[in-house]
LOBAPA-512127 format. One record per residue (C-alpha): residue in one letter; x, y, z. Coordinates in steps of 0.001 Angstrom, whole numbers, padded with zeros to 6 digits, always signed. Layout:
BEGIN
AXYZ/...
//
This chain:
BEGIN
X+000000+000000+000000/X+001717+003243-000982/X+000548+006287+000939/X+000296+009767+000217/X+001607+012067+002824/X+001424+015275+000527/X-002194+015807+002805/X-000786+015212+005616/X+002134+017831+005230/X-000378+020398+004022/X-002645+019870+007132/X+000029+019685+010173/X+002015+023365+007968/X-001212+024837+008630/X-001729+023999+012032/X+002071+026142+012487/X+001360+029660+013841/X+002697+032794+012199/X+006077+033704+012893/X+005074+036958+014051/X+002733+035265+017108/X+005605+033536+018368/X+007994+034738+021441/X+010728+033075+022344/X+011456+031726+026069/X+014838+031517+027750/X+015255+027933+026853/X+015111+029114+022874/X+011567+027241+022371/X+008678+029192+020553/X+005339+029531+022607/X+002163+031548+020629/X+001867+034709+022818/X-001791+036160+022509/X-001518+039833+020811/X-003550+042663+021242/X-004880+043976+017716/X-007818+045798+018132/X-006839+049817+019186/X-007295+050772+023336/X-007940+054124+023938/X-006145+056059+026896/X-009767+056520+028505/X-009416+052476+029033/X-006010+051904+030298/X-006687+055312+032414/X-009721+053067+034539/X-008071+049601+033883/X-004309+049778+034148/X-003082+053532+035351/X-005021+053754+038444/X-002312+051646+040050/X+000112+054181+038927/X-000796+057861+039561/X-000342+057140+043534/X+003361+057258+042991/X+003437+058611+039419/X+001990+061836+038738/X+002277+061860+035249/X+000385+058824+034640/X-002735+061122+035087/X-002179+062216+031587/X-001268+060763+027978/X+001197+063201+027445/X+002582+062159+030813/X+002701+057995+029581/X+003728+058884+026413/X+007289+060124+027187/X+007739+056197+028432/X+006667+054761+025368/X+007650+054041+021303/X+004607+054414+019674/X+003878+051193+017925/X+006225+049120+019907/X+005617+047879+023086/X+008511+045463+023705/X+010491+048856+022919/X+008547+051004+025634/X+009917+051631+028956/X+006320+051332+030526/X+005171+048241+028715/X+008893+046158+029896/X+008567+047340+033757/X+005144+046207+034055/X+005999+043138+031857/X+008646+042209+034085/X+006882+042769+037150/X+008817+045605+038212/X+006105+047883+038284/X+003752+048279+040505/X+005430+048524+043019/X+004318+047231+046358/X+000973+045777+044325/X+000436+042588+042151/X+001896+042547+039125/X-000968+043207+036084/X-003014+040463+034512/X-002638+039237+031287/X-005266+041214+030245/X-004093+043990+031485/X-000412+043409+029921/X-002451+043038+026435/X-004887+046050+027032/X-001186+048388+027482/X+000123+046259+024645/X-002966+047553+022224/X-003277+050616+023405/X+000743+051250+022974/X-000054+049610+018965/X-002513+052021+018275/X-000450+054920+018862/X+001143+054351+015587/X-001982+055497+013455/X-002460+058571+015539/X-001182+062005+014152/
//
């Protein structure tokens, strides 16, 4: 019996995320990271996220204030996005959710179609 494994191929190449979902760990393996696409506006990280900041930090009342901590359209490039990533911030208080990491993370994305 001779089997065809063209099929095959085609099903488990499809079942291979895009190369721009993955993140690498320390160990060099590939996990899918879930990414933020749709746009956040600073009203929504103001209630959700930046209420655990403005006891310390002042200018997290304001988007002019964030914005000097962040490269629009880049997250993993923004000062804000890595010490709340990393846990570093907040201080003194539980590091934010996963939602909350993604909520920054799309909000930070849709700075890059603003004027």
């Amino acid at each position: 019996m001779k089997w065809n494994l063209l099929p095959l191929i085609v099903l488990l190449a499809s079942c291979v995320p895009s190369k721009g979902d993955l993140v690498y760990t320390l160990d060099g393996k590939p996990r899918v990271s879930p990414v933020q696409t749709e746009a956040v506006s600073f009203a929504t990280i103001q209630t959700e996220i930046l209420t655990k900041c403005t006891e310390c930090h002042k200018w997290a009342k304001t988007e002019d204030g964030i914005k000097k901590f962040i490269v629009p359209g880049n997250p993993e490039a923004s000062e804000l996005f890595q010490s709340v990533r990393s846990g570093e911030m907040p201080e003194d208080a539980p590091p934010l959710t996963t939602k909350e990491l993604e909520l920054l993370r799309g909000y930070i994305n849709s700075l890059v179609a603003a004027p």
